[in-house]
N, C-alpha and C positions, 0 to 999 in steps of 0.2 A: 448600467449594471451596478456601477458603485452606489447609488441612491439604494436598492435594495437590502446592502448590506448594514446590519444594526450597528455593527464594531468590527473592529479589527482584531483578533485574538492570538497573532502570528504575522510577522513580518517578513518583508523579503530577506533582512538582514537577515534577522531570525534564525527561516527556515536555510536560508545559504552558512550561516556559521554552524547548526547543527548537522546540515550534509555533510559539511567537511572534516568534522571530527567521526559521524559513523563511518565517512570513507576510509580513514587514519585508522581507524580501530578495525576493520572487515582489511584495508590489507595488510594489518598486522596477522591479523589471525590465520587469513589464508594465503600467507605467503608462501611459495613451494606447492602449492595445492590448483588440482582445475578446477577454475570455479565458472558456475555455471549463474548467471542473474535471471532468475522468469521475474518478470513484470505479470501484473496482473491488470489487464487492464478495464477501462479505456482509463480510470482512477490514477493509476499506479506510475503511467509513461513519464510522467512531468518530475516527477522525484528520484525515477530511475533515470531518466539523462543526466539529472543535476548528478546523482551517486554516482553514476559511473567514471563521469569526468572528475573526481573528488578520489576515486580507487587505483592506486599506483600501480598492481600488479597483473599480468595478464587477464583477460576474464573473456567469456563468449555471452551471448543475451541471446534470452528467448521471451515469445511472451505467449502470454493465456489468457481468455475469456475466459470467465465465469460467473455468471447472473445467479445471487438471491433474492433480487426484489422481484415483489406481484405489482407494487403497486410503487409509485416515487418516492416515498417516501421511507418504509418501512419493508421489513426481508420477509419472505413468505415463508424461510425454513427450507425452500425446496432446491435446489443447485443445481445447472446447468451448464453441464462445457460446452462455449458458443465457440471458441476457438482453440484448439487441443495446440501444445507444442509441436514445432518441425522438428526439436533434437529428441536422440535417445537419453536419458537419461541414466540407462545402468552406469554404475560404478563412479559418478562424479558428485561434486560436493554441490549442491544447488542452493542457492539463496533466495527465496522469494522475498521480491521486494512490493509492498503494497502502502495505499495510501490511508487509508484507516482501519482501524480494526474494532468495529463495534459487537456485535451479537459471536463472533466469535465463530459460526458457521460457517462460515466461506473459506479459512483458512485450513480449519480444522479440514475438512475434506482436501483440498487442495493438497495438504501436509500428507496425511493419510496416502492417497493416492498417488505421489511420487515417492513415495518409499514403498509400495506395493510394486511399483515400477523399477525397484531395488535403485535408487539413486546410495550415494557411499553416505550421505550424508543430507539433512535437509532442515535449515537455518529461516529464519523468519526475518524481515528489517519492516522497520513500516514506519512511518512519521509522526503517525498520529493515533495514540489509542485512546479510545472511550471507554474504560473498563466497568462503567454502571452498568451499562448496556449488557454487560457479557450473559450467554448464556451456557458456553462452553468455554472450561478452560484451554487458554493456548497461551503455548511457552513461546513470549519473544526474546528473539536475542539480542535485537538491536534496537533501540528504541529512541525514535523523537521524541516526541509531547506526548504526556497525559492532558485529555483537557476532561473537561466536563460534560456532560449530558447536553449538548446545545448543536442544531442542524447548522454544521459548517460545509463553506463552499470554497473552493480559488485551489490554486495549487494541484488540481487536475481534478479537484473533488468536485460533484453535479448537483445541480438540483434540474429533472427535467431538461439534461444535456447544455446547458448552461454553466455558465460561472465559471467555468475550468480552466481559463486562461488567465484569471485573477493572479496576481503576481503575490500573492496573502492570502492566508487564511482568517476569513471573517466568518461572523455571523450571521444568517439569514435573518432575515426581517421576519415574524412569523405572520405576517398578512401576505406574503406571497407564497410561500406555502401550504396556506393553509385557508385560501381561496375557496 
């Protein structure tokens, strides 16, 4: 797997010292509060273990599918809950934790949709934003990296259900991609 990858653009260091400061900061903030973590997955699992272990203060997890790609590569626009939440969510403070946030569509409804469901509150964390990408604005509150416009994979991110056990976030080769 590693032969595919172009570069490294994220480290295990890296990514393990930036969990550990949004964890310091998420349980500053909701300290005294029930805090609710949805994962968003199958992306999202690997960065919410590391958070959660990293988070001082009680908390419960849930998590969700949510499909916008047509095709591997790129989002169709179109959103699909493949795995809806087991909790209720009225009146708790919920934090989606996600692992990239490019086009901006996955979230934004996700967002939308547990505040329709009257959650007390509804928080965004995600590791990794691609904000060229955006096509809708969404407000993070917790933020890893900005990176650039480049198809990365490792740290639960995929290409074609691969790569996700990469202990980094690299760069895809774009000859395996783009096959």
């Amino acid at each position: 797997m590693k032969k595919d990858i172009e570069e490294v653009l994220l480290t295990k260091q890296q990514l393990a010292q930036k969990t550990k400061e949004l964890g310091a900061e998420i349980s500053k903030d909701y300290e005294g509060k029930n805090l609710l973590l949805i994962s968003l997955l199958k992306g999202g699992v690997v960065f919410t273990a590391d958070l959660m272990r990293e988070i001082t203060i009680p908390l419960d997890i849930d998590f969700m599918a949510v499909s916008s790609y047509g095709d591997l590569s790129s989002s169709s626009g179109i959103i699909k809950i493949v795995k809806d939440l087991n909790e209720d969510v009225r009146d708790k403070n919920l934090l989606i934790v996600e692992d990239i946030i490019d086009s901006g569509l996955t979230l934004k409804f996700v967002k939308n949709l547990l505040e329709e469901r009257g959650a007390k509150s509804v928080k965004i964390c995600t590791i990794l934003d691609k904000p060229d990408r955006r096509k809708v604005e969404v407000d993070i509150d917790y933020l890893g990296f900005k990176i650039k416009d480049v198809f990365v994979v490792g740290y639960g991110l995929d290409y074609a259900n691969r790569y996700r056990n990469l202990p980094f976030v690299g760069i895809l080769k774009e000859s395996v991609y783009k096959m």
